[in-house]
N, C-alpha and C positions, 0 to 999 in steps of 0.2 A: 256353742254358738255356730261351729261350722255346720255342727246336724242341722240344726232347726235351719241356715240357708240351704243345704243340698238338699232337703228333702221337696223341696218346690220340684228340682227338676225328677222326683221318682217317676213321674211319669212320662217324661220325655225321653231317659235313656233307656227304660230296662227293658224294652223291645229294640231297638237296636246293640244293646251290652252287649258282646261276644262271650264265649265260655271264663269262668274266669280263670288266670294263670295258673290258680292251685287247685281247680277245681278236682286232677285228680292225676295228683303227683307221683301215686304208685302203679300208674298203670303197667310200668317194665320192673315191678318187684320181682325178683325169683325166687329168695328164701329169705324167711324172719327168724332169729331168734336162732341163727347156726352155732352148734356147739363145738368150740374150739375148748381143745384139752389145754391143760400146763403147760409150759415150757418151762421154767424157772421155777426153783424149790423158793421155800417159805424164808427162808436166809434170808435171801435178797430185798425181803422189806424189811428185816429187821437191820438190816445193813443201813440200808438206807432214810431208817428213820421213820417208816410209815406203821408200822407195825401197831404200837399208841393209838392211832386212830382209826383203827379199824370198824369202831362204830360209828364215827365220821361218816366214811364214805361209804356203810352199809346204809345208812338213812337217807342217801342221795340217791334221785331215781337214776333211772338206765341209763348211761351216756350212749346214742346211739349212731353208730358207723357205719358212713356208704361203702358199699365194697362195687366196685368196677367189675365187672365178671371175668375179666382181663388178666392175665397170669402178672403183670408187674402191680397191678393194684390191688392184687389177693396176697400177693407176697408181703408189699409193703403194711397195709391194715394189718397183716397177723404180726409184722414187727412192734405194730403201733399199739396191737393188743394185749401183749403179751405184756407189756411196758404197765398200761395202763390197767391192768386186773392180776398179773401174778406180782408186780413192785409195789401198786399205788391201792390196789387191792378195789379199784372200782367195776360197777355191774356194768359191762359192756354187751351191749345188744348188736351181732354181728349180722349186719344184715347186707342181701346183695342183691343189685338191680343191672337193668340193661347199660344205666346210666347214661352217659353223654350227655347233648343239650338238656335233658330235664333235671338234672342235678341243681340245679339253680335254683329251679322253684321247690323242690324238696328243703333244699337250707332255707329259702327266703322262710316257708311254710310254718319253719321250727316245729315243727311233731312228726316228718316222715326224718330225718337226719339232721345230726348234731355236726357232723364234722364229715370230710372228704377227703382225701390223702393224694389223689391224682387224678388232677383235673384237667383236661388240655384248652389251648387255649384257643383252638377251633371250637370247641362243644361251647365254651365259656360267652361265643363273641354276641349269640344274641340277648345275652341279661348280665353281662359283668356290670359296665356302666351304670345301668339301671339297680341295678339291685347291690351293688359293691360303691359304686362310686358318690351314688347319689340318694339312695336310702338309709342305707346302710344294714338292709336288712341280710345282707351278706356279709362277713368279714374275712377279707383274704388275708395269711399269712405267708406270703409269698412263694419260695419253689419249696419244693418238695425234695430239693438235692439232684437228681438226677435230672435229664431232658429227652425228650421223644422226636423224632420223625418217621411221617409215612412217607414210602416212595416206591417203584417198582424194582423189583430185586430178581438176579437169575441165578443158577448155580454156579461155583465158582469152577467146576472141574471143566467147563466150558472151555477157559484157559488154556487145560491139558490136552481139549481133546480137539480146539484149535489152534496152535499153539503161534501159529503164522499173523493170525488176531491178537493183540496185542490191548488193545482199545474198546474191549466192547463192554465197560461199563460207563462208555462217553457217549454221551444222549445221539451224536452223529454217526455212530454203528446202526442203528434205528434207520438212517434215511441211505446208509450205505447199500446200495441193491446186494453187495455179496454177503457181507453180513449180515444184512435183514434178513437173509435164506437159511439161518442155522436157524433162526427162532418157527416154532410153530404157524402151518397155516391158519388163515382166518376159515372158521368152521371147526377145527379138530377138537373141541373139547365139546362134555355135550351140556348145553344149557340149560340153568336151574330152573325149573318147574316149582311152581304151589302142588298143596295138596291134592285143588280139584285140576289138578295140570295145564293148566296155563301156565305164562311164563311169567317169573318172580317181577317183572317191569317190561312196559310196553307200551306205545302209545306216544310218545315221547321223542322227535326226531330230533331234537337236541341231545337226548340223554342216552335215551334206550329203546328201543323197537325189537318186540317179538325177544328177550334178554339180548340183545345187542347192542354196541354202537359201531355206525358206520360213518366215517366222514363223506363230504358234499359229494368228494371225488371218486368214491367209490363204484367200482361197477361188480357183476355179477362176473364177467371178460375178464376182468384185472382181478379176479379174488385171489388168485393164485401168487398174487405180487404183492399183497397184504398180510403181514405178521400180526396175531393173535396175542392180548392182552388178558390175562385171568383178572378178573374182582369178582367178589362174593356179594355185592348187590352194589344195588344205588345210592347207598344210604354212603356207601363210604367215600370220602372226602368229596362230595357232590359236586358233579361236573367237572373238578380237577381236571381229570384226564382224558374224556372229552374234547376239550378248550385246550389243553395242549398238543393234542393230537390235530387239531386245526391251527394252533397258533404256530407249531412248527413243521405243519406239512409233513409229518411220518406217515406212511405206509400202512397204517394200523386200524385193526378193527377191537372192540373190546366186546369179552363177550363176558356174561354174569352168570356165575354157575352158582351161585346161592349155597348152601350146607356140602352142597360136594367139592366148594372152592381147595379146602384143605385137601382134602383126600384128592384129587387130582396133582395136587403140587405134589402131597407126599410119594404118592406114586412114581408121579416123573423123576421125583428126587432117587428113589431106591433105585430106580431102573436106568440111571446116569441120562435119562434123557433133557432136551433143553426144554424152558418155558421163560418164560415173563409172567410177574403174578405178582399184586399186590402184598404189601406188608409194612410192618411198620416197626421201630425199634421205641422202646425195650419188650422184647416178647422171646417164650421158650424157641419159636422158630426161627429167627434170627440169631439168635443167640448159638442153638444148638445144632442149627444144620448151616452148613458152610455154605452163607448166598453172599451175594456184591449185590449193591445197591447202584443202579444208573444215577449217574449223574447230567441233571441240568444245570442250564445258562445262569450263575448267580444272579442277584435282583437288587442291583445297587439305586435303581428309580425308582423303586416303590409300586413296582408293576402287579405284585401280587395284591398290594391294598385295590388297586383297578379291578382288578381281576373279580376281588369280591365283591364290591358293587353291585353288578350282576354278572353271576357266573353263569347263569344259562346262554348269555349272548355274548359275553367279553372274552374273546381267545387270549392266551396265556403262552408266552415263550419264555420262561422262566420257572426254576426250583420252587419247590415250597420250602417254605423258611423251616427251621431248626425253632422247634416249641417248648418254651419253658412251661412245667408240669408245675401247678402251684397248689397250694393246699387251702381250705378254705373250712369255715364254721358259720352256722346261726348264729344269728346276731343273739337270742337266747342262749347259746352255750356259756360262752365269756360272765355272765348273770349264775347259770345254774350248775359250773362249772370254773370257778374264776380260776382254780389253783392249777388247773389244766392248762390252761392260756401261756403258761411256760412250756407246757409239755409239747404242744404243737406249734408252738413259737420256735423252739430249738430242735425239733425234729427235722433231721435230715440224713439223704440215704445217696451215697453219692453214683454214675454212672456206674464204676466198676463193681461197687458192692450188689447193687443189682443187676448186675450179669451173672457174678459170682454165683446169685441165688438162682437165677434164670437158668444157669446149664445145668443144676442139678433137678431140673425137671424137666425130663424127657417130650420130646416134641411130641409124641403120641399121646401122650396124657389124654386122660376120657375128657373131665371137665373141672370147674374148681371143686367139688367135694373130695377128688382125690386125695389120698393121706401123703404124696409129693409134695404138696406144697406146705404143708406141716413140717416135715420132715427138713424141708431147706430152708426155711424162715427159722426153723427152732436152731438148726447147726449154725445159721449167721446169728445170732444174739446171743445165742452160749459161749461163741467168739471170738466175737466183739462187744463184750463189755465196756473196752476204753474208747468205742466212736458212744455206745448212747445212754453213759453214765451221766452228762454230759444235760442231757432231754430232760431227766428227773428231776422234778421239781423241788424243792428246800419243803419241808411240811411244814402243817401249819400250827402256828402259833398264837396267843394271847400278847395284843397289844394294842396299849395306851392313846399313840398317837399316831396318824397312817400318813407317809411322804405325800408329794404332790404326784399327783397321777393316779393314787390308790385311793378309797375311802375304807372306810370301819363299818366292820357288819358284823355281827352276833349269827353266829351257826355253828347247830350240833356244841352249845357251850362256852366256844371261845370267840372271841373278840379277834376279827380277823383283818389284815388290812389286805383287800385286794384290787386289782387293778380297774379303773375306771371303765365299766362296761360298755359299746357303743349309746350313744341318746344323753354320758353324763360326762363330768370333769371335775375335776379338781386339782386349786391353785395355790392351795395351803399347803404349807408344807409341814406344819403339826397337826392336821384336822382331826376331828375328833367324832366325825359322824361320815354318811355314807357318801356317796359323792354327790354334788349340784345336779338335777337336773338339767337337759340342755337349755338355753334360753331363745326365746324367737329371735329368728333372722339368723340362727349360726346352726353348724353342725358339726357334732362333736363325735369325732369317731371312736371315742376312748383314749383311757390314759388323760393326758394333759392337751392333747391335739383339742384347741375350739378352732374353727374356721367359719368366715362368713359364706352364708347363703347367696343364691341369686339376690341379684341386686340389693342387695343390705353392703352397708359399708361398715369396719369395725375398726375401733381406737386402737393405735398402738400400745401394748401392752407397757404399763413402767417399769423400768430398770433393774425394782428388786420389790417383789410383791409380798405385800402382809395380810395375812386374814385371808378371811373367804372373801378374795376377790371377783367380782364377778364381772366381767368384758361388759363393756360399751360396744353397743351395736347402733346401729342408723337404716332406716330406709332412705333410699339415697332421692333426692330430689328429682334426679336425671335417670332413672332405673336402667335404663342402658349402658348408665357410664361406670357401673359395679357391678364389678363379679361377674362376668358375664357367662360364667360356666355352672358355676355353684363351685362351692366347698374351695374358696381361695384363701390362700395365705394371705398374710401381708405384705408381701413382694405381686403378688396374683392379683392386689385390692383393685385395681381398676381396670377397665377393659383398654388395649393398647391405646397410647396417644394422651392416656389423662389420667392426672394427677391431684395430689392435695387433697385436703380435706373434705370429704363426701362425695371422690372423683370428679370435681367441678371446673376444675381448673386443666389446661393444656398441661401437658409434662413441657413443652417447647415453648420457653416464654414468647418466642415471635409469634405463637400460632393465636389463633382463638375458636370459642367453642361454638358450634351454630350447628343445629341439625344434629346432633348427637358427634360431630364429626370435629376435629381441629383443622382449621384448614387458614389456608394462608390469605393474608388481608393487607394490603398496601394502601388499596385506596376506595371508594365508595363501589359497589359490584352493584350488578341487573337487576340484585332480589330486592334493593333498596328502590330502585325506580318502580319496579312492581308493584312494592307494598306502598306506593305512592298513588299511582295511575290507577287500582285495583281497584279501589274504595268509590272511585270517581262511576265507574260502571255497575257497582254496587248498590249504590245510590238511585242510580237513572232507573234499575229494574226493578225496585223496589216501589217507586210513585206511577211504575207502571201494571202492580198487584190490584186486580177490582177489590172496590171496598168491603164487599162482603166475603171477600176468603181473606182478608187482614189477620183475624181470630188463629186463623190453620196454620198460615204459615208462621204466625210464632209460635205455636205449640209444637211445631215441626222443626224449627231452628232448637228451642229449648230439647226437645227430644235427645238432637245427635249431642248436641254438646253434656246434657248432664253424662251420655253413654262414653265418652269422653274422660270423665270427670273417673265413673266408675273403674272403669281400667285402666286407669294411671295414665292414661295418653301412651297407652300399650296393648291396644286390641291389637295390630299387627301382628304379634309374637304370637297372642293365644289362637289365632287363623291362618298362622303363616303367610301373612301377605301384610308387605309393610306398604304397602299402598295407603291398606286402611286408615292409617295412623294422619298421614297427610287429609287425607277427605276429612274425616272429622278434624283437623286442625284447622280445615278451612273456616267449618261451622264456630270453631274456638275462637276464630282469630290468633290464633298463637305464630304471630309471625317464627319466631325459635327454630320450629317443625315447618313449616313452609316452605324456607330459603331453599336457592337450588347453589351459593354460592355465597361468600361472605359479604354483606351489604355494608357493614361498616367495620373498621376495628376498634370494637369497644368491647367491653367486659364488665363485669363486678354491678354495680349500680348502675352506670350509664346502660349496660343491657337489661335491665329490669325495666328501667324508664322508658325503652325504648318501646317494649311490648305495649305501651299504652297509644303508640303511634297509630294504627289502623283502626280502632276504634275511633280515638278522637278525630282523624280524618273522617269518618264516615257522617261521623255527628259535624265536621267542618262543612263538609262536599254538599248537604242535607240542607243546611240555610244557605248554603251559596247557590242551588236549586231555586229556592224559595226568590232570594231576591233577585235574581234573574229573570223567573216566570214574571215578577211583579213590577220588573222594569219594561220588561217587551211583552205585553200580555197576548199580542199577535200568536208569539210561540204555543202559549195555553192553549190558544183556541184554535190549532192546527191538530193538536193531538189526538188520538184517537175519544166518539162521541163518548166514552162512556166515562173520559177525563177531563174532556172541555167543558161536558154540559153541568160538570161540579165547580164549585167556587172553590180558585184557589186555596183560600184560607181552608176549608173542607178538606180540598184533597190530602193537602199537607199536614194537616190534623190526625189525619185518618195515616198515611202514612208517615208520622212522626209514630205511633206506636210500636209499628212496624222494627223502626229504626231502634228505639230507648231497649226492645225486647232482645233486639241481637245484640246489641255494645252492652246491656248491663252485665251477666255473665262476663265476657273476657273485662272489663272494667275490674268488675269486683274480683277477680281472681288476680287481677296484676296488682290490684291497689294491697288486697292480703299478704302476697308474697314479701311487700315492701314490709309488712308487718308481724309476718310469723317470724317468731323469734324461737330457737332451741336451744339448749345446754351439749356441747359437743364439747369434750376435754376440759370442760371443768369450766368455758366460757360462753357466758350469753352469746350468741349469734342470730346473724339471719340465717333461717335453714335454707333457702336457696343461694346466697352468697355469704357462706361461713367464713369469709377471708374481714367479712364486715362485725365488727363486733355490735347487738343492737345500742342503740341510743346514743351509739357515739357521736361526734360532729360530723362525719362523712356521712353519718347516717339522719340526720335531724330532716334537711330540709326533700331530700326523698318522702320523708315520712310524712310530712304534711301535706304533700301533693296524695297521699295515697288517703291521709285521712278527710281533706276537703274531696276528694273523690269519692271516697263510701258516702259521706257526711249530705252531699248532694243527690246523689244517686238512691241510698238505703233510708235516708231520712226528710229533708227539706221536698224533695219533687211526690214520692208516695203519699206525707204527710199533707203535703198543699193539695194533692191531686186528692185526698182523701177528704178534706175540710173543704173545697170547693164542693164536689158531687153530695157530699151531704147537704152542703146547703141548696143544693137544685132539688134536693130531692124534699126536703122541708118546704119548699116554696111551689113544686107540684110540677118542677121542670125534666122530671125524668120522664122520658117519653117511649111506648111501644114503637119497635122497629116498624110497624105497617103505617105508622099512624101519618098523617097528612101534611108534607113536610112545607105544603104554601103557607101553613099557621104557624110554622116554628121559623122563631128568629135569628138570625144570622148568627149571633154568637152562642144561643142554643145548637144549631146545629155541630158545629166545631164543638162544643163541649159533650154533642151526643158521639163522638170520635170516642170518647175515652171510656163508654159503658155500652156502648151499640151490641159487640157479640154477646152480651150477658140477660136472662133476664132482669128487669127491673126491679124484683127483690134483692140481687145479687149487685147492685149499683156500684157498689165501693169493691168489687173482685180485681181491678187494674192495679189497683194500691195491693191487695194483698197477693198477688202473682208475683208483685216487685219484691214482695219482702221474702215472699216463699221462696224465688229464686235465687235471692242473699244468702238468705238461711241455708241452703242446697250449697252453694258456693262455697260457704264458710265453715262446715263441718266439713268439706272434704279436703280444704285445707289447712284445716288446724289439727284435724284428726289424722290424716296419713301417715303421720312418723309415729302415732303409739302404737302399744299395743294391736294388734288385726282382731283379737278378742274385743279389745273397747272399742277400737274404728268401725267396724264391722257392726256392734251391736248400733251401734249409732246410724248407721247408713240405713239397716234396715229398719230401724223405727223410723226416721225419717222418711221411707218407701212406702212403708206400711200405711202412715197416716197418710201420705199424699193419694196411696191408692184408696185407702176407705174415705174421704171425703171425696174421691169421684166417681164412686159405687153409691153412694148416698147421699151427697150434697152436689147436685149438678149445676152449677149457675150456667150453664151454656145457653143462649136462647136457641140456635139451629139444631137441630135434632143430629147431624151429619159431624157439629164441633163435640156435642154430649159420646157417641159413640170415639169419636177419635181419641180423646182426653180421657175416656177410660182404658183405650186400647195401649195408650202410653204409660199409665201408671203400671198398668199388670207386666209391661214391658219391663220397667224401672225395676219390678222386684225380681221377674227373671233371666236380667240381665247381670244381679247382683250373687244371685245363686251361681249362673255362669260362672263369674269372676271367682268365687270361691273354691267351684268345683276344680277350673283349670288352676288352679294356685296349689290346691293340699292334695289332689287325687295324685298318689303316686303315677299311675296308667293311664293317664285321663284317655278318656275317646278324643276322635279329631271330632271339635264340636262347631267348626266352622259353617254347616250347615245351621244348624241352633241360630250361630248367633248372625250372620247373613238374614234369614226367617224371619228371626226377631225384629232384625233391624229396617224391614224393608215392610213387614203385616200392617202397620198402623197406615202407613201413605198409600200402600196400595190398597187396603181395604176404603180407605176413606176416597180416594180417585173412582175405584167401584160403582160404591154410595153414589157416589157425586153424579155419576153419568146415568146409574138409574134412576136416579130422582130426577133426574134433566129431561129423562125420556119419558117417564111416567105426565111429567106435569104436561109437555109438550105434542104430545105425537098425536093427538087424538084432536087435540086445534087446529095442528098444521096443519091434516088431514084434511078437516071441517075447509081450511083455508085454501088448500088447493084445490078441492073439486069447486067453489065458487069463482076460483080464479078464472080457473075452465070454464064455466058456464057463463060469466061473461065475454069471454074471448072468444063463444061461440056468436053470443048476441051483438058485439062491438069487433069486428073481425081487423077492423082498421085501426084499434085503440092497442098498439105493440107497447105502452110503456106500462102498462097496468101486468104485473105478479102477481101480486095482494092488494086485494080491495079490502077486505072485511078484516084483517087481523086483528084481534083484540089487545087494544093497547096497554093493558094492565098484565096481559100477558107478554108481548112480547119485550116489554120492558121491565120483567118480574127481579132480571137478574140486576141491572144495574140500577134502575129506578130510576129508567131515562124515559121520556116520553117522544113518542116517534112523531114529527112533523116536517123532517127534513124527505126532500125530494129519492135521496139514497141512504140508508141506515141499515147500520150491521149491529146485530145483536152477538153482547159480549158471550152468553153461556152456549146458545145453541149455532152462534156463525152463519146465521139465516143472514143473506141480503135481501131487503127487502125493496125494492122502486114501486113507487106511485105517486100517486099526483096530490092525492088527502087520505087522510085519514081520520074517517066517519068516524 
């Protein structure tokens, strides 16, 4: 169901789609398929039980390992491997890449890497969330044991060879002028070149220039008063040290020596000379050559989160934090792999064990194929056997029935129970099959974890669960008032401030709920006099719509409201601007979303009934119009000619459609609500006020105001208004809109109010607009809380048909209403695709353009329309009209009131179907004034 919606938009995104994330995950591979020897004799499985299944895990494809190119995450993989192919006896494919940020998308990928052993949590920050917290197509298994920091480090014999210094691994030796002078000037190192010799970054007066950085203050005069920074490019910890060389005003220029970063350190190191130069711990240089790490201002505000925001412009006076190293897998591993998922569950390597390993690989080292890091990985597990006996998984066995968190699978012969992969669960605690898939509205990260999805709300689990239980989920009525992150527990079910069942209710019984907000209410607030006074203005501009755009402007009310409808009264979210949400709430009428403040303190029922308030005002304000023009008819016939020269009863005729078009929607969606009833823990409810059980006696006499409301609206005024028009139309009273309206009679005319925009084939289209617009109303509220597979199959047949009946059955009589009313249906279905797309696309694009486009092409095309048909009909009479004007005003030099003599009355009265006899007349479409004295 979601393909056959997203594929409407194929042709909207896939020229603007960016590369996609995985499109090519191995660009920083360096070696596949690295052969690492033995460590461990064949004992060691037999010891430990694996040995039995050695055609088990022969028939399992490659488990395959990121390796860091990095000395602590080449060390640790070969601990990890050696585990996992000389104990557990599986094919391990040792593979190693640039790594950092694209590690992410290699796991998400599941076919460039199965697992990851050290990850930081800098590389991690731009796709954790996304792909760990909210997919799940990553699974973290949190630290790796050990922790890393990068910082800038000097030598420690400094110390010795200052000895009057004391202080100079305290970040304010740096702005000290006597100790900034032991450190190298800026210039002395030579800077890294490319191959075709340019410099490795440039361009860049925030970052780098020509491989440097210089702050603001720098001069060419002052270089000499500037101490000298080593890093080995841009790439590392980006901007960092930039932003604090500004943020605390050091003396410092940094320069980028690219591949000769080492080799200059190592140099200065043998030669007891001083430097400053990047580094980072756990690494063989750190480890193996005696440096001190500077220390910066700890970050008790949270300055460093600033920082990243943007680091190219945000200066930084503070440390970088201390990063926990964590491990991670494909959401496929745990699946093609479950008995592993202990193995990297309980793997862990602590600070000291990895230094341990770290000094026995010399700082010179060429690169990781060296046989060094063989040699120190294999000395630490020969051991320590009692830290990662410990890691080794229990082997696998034949069984009957699998605890809750596992399910039962049949592999390689046995009957296995293993642990719930990310996507399933299970609540059973004797189950006998594989685990539940997840169910919509939750997500399941494995094991027994279910948590709800955005805006889904989920039932408390009971006390002691039998069977394949499966969790009660909700879409929540209020979608803002649940879940407002994704993946919340049941302490996390609603978004702060609200409470109870389907997040509906205030947590603060004082409070109440308005606007998605709880806010305080003592006594009647501004939004109530608004939603009072509103309706009155409403009204007034509405009998001032000429008769003939009546038709547009209710295809244009229906429009925003059904888009409304579509997006749960949550387009704001998917465009980030919660403006929008209000605009179309105006078109709703949903006073709820409107309030700027609490208008009354009610709740439960009395707020349901309340929604029906602006409506029924508007239908109040509408006849008190009426009988007001009919008491002072003076006022009628002050108003503008193209309102007076119509018969009240006419006008009001014509603009009652107007009226019945905007209140039916918000009618029939408040009159539903009273009546949609769900099953939420086992009891009938109202799905918007679950605290009301349906049918009950609080609930009765609600219910009949909502059903004499549909009852009159959906049934009794269509049906009458359908049974009249037929019978005009049987007696021969259906009349063309040009046709001669001194022949038709007064109450014919008012009755041609209710078929005028339609041809007279199409006579009875008023009555079936009403019911089409029910029927629209009523699936989107009775369908919202199932399934998104049935709601969804349902909205778009409903789209579907209303778009091929105005691709092929067009009752419009105006050519300008035929074009709009198709422009809106084609809207309808690509507006539904939207909603789909931004709901299930893990990545969605920002499609705020899309839906702004969408929502703005049918009125602006049709205003377009409008003014070139205005000018086509026009401009070639006025024309005609002004040089006759002229030419009498040459022949009658004294006659100043005369404009237009000749204008053709049929024309300039095309739009209103007013006839011009008055001394002064303003034509409604084209705003001609026209004076003269007759009109031949």
């Amino acid at each position: 169901m979601k393909l056959v919606l997203l594929t409407i938009l194929c042709g909207l995104v896939t020229a603007f789609a960016p590369p996609h994330a995985d499109a090519d995950v191995d660009f920083d591979l360096e070696a596949d398929r690295v052969q690492i020897s033995s460590c461990l004799d064949a004992s060691l499985k037999e010891k430990y039980g694996w040995t039995p299944f050695a055609n088990f895990t022969a028939n399992k494809r490659d488990l395959i390992l990121e390796v860091a190119w990095w000395d602590s995450a080449i060390l640790t993989s070969q601990v990890f491997y050696f585990i996992a192919s000389d104990v557990l006896g599986y094919k391990v494919n040792f593979r190693v890449y640039d790594a950092g940020p694209s590690t992410g998308a290699r796991l998400k990928s599941s076919e460039s890497a199965d697992v990851a052993l050290e990850i930081w949590q800098s590389d991690s920050s731009a796709w954790y969330q996304q792909y760990v917290q909210l997919e799940n197509t990553v699974v973290s298994y949190g630290s790796v044991g050990y922790s890393g920091r990068v910082g800038l480090y000097f030598p420690t014999y400094m110390f010795d060879q200052y000895p009057q210094f004391d202080s100079l691994n305290f970040w304010k030796a740096l702005a000290h002028p006597e100790k900034q002078r032991l450190f190298p000037r800026s210039g002395t190192a030579p800077l890294g070149l490319n191959k075709d010799g340019q410099p490795i970054c440039d361009g860049d007066p925030t970052g780098c220039v020509n491989a440097t950085y210089t702050p603001a203050w720098y001069s060419e005069s002052e270089k000499g008063n500037f101490m000298e920074i080593w890093l080995s490019s841009m790439q590392t910890t980006v901007y960092y040290f930039q932003r604090l060389i500004d943020g605390l005003h050091i003396n410092a220029t940094i320069a980028f020596l690219g591949d000769g970063s080492y080799t200059a350190m190592l140099d200065a190191y043998n030669n007891a000379k001083p430097f400053v130069a990047y580094n980072w711990r756990p690494t063989t240089t750190v480890a193996s050559l005696n440096l001190t790490r500077i220390v910066f201002p700890d970050d008790p505000m949270g300055e460093f989160r600033v920082f990243q925001a943007d680091p190219q412009h945000n200066p930084i006076k503070v440390d970088i934090p201390v990063e926990t190293l964590f491990k991670a897998s494909s959401s496929r591993f745990g699946k093609d792999f479950p008995e592993l998922v202990y193995l990297i569950s309980k793997f862990s390597i602590s600070d000291k064990d990895i230094e341990d390993m770290l000094k026995k690989v010399p700082s010179t080292v060429g690169n990781w194929t060296d046989p060094v890091y063989f040699n120190s990985s294999c000395d630490w597990i020969l051991k320590n056997e009692d830290t990662w006996k410990n890691w080794v998984p229990p082997p696998p066995k034949t069984y009957d029935t699998c605890p809750i968190g596992m399910g039962r699978y049949f592999s390689n012969n046995l009957w296995m129970c293993l642990s719930c992969p990310a996507g399933t669960y299970n609540f059973n605690a004797s189950t006998t099959h594989a685990c539940e898939p997840c169910i919509e509205g939750a997500i399941c990260s494995g094991g027994k974890t279910v948590n709800a999805d955005h805006m889904y709300w989920m039932s408390p689990f009971p006390e002691f669960i039998t069977g394949d239980y499966i969790p009660e989920l909700h879409l929540c009525p209020h979608p803002k008032q649940c879940c407002p992150h994704g993946n919340c527990t049941m302490e996390e079910a609603c978004e702060h401030g609200f409470a109870g069942i389907l997040c509906t209710d205030c947590a603060d019984p004082n409070k109440y709920a308005w606007n998605g907000q709880c806010m305080n209410c003592q006594t009647a607030g501004s939004s109530l006099y608004l939603s009072i006074i509103a309706p009155f203005f409403v009204v007034g501009a509405v009998l001032f719509v000429p008769k003939y755009h009546a038709a547009e402007i209710e295809q244009i009310f229906f429009y925003y409201q059904v888009i409304n409808l579509i997006f749960e009264e949550n387009l704001g979210e998917v465009i980030k601007w919660e403006g929008m949400d209000t605009l179309l709430a105006l078109f709703s009428l949903n006073i709820d979303r409107l309030v700027i403040n609490c208008p009354l303190p009610i709740k439960g029922l009395p707020k349901a009934l309340y929604r029906f308030l602006i409506p029924f005002l508007i239908l109040i304000y509408f006849f008190w119009f009426y009988g007001f023009l009919k008491m002072f008819p003076f006022i009628h016939k002050s108003l503008p000619k193209y309102l007076s020269d119509q018969h009240l009863d006419v006008l009001f005729a014509r603009s009652f459609t107007i009226i019945i078009s905007f209140v039916l929607m918000p009618l029939t969606e408040a009159a539903l609500v009273l009546m949609n009833c769900a099953t939420v823990d086992g009891h009938k409810v109202v799905y918007h006020i679950p605290t009301v059980e349906c049918y009950s006696d609080a609930h009765k006499a609600p219910l009949a105001i909502a059903y004499f409301t549909l009852a009159v609206l959906l049934l009794f005024y269509p049906l009458g208004l359908l049974v009249l028009l037929f019978k005009l139309w049987r007696e021969g009273r259906i009349f063309e809109a040009n046709s001669d309206h001194s022949k038709i009679s007064h109450m014919d005319e008012i009755y041609e109010s209710f078929y005028q925009p339609y041809r007279p084939l199409y006579f009875f289209m008023e009555s079936v607009m009403i019911w089409e617009r029910g029927l629209i109303v009523l699936v989107f509220t009775f369908m919202n809380h199932n399934k998104d597979s049935e709601s969804s199959l349902a909205y778009l047949a409903i789209f579907a048909a209303y778009g091929l009946t105005r691709a092929y059955i067009q009752p419009f009589n105006k050519l300008l209403q035929v074009y709009l009313n198709r422009e809106i249906g084609i809207g309808f279905l690509l507006f539904l695709a939207l909603r789909q797309y931004a709901k299930y696309e893990p990545s969605p694009l920002n499609i705020s353009g899309f839906v702004i486009t969408i929502m703005l092409l049918p009125v602006v095309n049709h205003a377009l329309r409008w003014i070139r048909q205005g000018y086509l009909e026009r401009h070639q009479v006025i024309r005609a009209s002004i040089q006759r004007v002229a030419s009498k005003r040459v022949n009658q030099p004294k006659n100043k009131d005369v404009l237009y003599s000749a204008v053709p009355n049929n024309i300039l009265g095309h739009s209103t179907g007013v006839t011009i006899q008055s001394v002064r007349t303003s034509t409604q479409d084209t705003g001609v004034i026209v004076s003269t004295n007759q009109i031949k």
